[in-house]
Jmol script that loads the backbone (N, CA, C; Angstrom):
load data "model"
ATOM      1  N   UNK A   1     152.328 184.742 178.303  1.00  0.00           N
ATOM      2  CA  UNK A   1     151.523 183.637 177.826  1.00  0.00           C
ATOM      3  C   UNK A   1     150.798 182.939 178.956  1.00  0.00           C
ATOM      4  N   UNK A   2     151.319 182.993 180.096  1.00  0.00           N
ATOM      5  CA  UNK A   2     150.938 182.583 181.070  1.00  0.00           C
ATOM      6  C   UNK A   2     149.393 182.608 181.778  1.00  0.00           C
ATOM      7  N   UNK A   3     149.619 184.099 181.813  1.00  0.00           N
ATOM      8  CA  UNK A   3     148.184 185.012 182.435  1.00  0.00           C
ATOM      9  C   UNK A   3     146.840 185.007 181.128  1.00  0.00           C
ATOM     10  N   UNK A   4     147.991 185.370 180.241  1.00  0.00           N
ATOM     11  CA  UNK A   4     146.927 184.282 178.434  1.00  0.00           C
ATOM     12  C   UNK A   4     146.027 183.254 178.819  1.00  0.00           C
ATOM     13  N   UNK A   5     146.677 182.220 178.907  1.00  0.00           N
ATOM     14  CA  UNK A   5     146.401 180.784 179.477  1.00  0.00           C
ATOM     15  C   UNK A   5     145.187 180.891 180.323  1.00  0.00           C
ATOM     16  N   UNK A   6     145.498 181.150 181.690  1.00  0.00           N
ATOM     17  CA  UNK A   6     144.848 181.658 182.389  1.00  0.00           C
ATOM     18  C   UNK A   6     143.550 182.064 182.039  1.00  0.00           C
ATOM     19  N   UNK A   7     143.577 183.050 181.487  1.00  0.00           N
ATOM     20  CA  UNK A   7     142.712 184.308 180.823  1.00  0.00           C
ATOM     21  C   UNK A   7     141.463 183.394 180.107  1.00  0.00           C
ATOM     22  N   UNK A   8     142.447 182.787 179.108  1.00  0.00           N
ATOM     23  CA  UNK A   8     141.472 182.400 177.938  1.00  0.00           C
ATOM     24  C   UNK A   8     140.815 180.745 178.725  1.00  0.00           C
ATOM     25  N   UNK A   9     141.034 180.340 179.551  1.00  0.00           N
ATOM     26  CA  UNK A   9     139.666 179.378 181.027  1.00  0.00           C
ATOM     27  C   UNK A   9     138.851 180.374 181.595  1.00  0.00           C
ATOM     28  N   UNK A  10     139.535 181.120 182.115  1.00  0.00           N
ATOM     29  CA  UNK A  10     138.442 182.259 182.906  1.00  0.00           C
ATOM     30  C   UNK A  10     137.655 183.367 182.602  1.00  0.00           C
ATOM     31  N   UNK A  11     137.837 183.817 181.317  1.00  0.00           N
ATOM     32  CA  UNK A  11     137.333 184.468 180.842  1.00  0.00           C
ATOM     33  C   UNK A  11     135.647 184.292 179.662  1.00  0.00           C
ATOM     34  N   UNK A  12     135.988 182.515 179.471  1.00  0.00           N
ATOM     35  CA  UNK A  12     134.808 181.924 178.732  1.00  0.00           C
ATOM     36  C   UNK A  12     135.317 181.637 177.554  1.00  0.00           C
ATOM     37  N   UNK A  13     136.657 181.553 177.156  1.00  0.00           N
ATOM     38  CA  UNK A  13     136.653 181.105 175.995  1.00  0.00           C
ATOM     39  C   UNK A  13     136.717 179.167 175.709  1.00  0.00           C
ATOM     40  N   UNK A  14     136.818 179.029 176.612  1.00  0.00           N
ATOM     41  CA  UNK A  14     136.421 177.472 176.963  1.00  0.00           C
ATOM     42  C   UNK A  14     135.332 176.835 176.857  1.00  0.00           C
ATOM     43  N   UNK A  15     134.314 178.065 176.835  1.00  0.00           N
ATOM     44  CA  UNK A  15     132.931 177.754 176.306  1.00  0.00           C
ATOM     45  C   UNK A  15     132.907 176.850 175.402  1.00  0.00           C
ATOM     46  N   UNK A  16     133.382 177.501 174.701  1.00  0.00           N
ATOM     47  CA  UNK A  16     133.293 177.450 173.299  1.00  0.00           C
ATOM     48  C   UNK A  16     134.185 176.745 172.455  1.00  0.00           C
ATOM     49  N   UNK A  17     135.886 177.022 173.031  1.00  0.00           N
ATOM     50  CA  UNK A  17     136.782 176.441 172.424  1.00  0.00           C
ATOM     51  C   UNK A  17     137.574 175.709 173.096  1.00  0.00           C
ATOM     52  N   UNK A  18     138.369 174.478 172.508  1.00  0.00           N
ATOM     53  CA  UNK A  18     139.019 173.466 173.954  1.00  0.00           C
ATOM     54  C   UNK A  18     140.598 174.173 173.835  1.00  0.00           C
ATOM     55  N   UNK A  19     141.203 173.980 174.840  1.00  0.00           N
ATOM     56  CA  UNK A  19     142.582 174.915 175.212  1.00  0.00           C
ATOM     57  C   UNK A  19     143.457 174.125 174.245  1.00  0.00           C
ATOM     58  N   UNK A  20     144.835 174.785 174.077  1.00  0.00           N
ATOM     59  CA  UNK A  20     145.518 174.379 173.247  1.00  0.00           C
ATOM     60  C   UNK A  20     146.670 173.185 173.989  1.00  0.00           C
ATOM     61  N   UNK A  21     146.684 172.751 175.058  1.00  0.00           N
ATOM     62  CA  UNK A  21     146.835 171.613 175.823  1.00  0.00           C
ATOM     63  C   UNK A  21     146.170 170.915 176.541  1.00  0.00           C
ATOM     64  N   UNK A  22     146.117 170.079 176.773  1.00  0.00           N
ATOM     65  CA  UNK A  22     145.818 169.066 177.958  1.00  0.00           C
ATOM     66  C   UNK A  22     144.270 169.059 177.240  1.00  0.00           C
ATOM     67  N   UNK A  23     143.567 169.077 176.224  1.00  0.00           N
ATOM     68  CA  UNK A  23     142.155 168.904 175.872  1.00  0.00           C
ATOM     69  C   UNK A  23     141.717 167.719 175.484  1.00  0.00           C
ATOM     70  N   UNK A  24     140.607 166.832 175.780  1.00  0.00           N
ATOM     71  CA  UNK A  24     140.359 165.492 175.692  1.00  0.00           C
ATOM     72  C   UNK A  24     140.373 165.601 174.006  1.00  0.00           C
ATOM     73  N   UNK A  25     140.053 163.969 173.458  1.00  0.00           N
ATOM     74  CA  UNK A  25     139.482 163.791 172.076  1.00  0.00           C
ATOM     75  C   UNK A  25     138.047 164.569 172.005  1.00  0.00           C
ATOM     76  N   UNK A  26     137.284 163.710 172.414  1.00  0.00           N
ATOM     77  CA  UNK A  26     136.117 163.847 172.805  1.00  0.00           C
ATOM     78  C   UNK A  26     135.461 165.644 173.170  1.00  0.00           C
ATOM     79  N   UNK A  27     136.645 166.446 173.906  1.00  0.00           N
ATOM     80  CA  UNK A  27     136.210 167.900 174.091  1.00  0.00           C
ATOM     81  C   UNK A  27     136.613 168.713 172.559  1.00  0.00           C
ATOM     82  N   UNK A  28     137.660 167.948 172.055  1.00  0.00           N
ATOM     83  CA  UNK A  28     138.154 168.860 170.938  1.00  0.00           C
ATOM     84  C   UNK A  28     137.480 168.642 169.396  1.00  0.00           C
ATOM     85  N   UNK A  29     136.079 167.305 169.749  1.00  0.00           N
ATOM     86  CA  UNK A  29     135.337 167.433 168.875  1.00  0.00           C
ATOM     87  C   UNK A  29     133.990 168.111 168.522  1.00  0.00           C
ATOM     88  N   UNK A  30     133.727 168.572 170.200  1.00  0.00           N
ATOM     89  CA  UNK A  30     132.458 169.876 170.033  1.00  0.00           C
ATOM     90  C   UNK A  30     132.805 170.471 170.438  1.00  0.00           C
ATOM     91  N   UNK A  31     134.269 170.810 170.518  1.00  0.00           N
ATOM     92  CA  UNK A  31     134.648 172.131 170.318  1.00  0.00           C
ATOM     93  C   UNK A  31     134.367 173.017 169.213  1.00  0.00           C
ATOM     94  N   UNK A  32     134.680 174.700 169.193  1.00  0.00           N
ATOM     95  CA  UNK A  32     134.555 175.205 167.676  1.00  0.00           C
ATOM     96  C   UNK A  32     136.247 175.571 167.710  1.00  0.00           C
ATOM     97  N   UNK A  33     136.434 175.046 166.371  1.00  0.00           N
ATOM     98  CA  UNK A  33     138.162 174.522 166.256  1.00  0.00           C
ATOM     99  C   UNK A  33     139.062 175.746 165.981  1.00  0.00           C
ATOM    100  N   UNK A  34     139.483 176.340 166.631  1.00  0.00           N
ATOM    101  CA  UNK A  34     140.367 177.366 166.752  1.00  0.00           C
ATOM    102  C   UNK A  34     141.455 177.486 164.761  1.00  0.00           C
ATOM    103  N   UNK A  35     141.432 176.684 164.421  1.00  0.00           N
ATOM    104  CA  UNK A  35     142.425 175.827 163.645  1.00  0.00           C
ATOM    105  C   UNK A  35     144.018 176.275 163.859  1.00  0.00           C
ATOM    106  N   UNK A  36     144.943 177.227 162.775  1.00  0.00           N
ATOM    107  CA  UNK A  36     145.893 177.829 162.926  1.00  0.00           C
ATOM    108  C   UNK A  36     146.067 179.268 163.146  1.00  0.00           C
ATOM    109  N   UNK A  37     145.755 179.817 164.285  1.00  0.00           N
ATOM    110  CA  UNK A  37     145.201 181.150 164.597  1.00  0.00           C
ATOM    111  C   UNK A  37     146.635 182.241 163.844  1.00  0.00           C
ATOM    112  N   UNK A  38     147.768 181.652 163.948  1.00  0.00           N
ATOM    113  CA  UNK A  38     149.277 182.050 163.778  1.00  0.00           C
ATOM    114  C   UNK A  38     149.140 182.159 162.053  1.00  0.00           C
ATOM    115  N   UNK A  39     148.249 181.776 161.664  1.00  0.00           N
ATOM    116  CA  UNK A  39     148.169 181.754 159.658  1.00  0.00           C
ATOM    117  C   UNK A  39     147.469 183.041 159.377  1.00  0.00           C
ATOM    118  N   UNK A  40     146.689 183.176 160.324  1.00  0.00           N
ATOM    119  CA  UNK A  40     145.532 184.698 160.276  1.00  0.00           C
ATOM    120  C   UNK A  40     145.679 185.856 161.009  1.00  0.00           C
ATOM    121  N   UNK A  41     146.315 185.724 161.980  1.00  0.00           N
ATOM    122  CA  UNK A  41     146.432 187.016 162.773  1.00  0.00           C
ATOM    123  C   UNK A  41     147.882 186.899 163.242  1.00  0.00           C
ATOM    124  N   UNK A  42     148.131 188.401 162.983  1.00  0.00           N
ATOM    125  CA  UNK A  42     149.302 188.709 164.153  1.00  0.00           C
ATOM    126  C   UNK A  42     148.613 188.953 165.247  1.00  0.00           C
ATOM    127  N   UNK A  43     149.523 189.412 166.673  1.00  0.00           N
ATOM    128  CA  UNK A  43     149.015 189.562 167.597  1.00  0.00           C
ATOM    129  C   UNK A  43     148.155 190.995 167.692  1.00  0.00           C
ATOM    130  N   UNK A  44     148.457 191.778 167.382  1.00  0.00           N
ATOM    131  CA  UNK A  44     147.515 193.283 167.433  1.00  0.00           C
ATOM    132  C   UNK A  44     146.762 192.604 166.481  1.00  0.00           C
ATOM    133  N   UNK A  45     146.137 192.035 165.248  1.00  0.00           N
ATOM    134  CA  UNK A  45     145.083 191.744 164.773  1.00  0.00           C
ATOM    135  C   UNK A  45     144.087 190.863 165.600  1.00  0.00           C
ATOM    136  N   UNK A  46     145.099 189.828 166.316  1.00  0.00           N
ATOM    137  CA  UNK A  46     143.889 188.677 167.027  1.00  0.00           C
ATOM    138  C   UNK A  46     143.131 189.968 168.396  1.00  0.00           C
ATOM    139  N   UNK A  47     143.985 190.523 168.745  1.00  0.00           N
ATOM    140  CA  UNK A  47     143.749 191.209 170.434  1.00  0.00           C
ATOM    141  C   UNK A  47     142.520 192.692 169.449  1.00  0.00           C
ATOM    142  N   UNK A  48     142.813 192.981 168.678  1.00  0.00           N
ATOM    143  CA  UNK A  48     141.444 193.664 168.251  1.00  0.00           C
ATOM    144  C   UNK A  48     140.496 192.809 167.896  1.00  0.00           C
ATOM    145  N   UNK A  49     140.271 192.024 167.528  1.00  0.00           N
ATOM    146  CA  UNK A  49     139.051 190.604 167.385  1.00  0.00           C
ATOM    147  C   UNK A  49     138.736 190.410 168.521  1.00  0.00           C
ATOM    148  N   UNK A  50     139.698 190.141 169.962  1.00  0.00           N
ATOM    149  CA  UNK A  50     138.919 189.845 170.925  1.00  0.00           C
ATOM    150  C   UNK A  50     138.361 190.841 171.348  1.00  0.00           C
ATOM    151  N   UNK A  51     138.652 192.145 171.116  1.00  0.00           N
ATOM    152  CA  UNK A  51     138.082 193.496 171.998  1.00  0.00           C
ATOM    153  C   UNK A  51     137.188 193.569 171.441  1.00  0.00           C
ATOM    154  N   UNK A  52     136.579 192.690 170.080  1.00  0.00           N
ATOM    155  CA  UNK A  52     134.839 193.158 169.791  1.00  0.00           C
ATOM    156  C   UNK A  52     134.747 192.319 168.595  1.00  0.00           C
ATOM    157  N   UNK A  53     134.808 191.220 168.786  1.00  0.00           N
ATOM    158  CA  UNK A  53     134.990 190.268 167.841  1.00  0.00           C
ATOM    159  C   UNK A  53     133.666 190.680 166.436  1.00  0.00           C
ATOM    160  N   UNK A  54     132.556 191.147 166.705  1.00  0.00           N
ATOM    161  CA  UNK A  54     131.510 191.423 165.898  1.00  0.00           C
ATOM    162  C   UNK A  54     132.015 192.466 164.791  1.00  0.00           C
ATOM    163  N   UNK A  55     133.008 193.989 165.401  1.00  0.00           N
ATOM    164  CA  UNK A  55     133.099 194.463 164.764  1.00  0.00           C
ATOM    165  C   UNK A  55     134.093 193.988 163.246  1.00  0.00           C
ATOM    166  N   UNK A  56     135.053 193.027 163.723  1.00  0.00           N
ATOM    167  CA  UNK A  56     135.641 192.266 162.842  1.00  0.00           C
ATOM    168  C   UNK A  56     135.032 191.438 161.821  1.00  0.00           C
ATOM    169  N   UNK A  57     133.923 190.652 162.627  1.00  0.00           N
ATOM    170  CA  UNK A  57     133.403 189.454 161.784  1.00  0.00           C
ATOM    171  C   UNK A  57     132.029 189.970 162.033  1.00  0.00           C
ATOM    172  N   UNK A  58     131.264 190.799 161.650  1.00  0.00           N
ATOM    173  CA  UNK A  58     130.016 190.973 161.431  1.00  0.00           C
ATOM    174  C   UNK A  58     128.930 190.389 161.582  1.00  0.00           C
ATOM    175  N   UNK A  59     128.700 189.030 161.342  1.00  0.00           N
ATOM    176  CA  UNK A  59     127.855 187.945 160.716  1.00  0.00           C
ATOM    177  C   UNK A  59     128.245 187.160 161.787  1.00  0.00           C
ATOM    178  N   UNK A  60     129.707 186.967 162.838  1.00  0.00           N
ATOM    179  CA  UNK A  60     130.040 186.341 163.848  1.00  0.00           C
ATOM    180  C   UNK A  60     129.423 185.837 165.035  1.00  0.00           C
ATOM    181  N   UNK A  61     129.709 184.657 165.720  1.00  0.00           N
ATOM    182  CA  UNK A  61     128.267 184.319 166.444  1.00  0.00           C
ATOM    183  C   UNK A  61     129.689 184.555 167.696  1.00  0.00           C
ATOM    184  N   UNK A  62     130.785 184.780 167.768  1.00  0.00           N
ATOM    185  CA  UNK A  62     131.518 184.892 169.322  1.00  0.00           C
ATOM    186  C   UNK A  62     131.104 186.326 170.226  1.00  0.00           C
ATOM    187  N   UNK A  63     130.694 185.844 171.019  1.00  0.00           N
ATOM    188  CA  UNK A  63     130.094 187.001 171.695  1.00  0.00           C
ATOM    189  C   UNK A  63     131.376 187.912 172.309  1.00  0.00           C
ATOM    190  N   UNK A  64     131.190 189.477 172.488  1.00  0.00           N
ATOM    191  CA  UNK A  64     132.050 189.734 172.888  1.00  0.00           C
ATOM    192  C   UNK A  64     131.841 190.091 174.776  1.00  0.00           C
ATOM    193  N   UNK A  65     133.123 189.461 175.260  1.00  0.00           N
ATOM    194  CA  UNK A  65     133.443 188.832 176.110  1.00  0.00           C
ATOM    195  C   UNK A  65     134.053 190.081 177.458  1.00  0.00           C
ATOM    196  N   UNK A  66     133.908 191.173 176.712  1.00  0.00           N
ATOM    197  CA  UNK A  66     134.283 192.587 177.222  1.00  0.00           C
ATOM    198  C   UNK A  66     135.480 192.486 178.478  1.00  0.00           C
ATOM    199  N   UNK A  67     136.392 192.349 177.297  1.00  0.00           N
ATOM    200  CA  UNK A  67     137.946 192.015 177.723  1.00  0.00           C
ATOM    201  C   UNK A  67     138.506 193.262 177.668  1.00  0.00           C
ATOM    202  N   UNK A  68     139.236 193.749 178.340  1.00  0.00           N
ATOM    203  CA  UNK A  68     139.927 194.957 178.518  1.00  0.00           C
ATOM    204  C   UNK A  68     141.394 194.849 177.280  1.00  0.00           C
ATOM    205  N   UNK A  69     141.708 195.706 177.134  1.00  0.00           N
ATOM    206  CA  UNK A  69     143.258 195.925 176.344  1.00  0.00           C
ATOM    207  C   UNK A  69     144.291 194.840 176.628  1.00  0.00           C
ATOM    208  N   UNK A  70     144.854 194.839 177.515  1.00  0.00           N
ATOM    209  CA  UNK A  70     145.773 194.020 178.118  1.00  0.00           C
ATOM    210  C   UNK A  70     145.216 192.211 178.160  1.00  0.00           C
ATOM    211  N   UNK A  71     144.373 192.152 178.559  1.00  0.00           N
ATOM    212  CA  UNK A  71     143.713 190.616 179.020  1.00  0.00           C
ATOM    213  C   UNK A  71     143.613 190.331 176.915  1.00  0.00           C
ATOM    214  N   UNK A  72     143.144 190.868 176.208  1.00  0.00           N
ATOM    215  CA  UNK A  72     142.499 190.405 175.190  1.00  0.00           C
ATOM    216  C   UNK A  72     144.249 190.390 174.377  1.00  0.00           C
ATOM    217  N   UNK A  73     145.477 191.428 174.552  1.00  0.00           N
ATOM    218  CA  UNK A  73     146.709 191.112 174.522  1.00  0.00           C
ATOM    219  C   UNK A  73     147.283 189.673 174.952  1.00  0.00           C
ATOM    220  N   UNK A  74     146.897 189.703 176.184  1.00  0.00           N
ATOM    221  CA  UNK A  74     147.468 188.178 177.085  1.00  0.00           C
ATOM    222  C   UNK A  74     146.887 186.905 175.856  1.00  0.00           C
ATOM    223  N   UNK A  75     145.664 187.316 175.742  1.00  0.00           N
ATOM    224  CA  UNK A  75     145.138 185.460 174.901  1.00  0.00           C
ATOM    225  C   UNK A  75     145.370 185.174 173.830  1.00  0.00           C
ATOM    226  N   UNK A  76     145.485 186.469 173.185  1.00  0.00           N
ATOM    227  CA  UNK A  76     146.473 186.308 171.570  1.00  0.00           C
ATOM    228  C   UNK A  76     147.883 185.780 171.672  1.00  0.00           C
ATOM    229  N   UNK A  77     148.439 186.695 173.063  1.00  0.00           N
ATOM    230  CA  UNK A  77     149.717 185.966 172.643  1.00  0.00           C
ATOM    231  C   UNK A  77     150.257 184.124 173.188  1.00  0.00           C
ATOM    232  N   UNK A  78     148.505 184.087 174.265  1.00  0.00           N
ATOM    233  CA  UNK A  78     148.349 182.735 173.874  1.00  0.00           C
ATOM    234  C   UNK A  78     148.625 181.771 172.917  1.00  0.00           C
ATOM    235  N   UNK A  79     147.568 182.022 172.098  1.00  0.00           N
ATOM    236  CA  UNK A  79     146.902 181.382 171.235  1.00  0.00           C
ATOM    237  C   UNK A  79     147.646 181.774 169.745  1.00  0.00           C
ATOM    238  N   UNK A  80     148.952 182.357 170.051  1.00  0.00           N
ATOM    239  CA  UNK A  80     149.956 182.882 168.771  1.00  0.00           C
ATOM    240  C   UNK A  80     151.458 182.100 168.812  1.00  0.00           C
ATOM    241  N   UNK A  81     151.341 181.515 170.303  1.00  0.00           N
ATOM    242  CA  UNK A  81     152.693 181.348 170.620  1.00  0.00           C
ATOM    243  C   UNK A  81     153.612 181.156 169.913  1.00  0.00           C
TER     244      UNK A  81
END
end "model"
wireframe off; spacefill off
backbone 0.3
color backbone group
């Protein structure tokens, strides 16, 4: 979860979305809201979404972020804890 963590600041998902600690009011309101990621995906479902998020969600505006196997593993099990 760690290198997750990590991962999902350095990789750009911060762009877009505010982390699941330490995030202001103010950042977590233009943020785009992650909501309960743990209601929708297991972890092999979220870590194929990040490896090409388009092919999942079609119509999807998250760009893909061309995360390798392992790294796109690490942020699910982030964002699953």
């Amino acid at each position: 979860m760690a290198r997750g963590e990590k991962l999902f600041h350095n990789a750009g998902c911060v762009a877009c979305h505010a982390p699941r600690r330490g995030a202001t009011e103010a950042l977590s309101r233009v943020s785009v809201p992650l909501g309960e990621p743990e209601k929708k995906y297991s972890i092999l479902g979220l870590t194929e979404f990040l490896l090409d998020p388009t092919k999942i969600r079609t119509s999807g505006r998250m760009p893909n972020l061309a995360l390798g196997h392992e790294a796109a593993s690490d942020i699910a099990q982030y964002l699953l804890r």
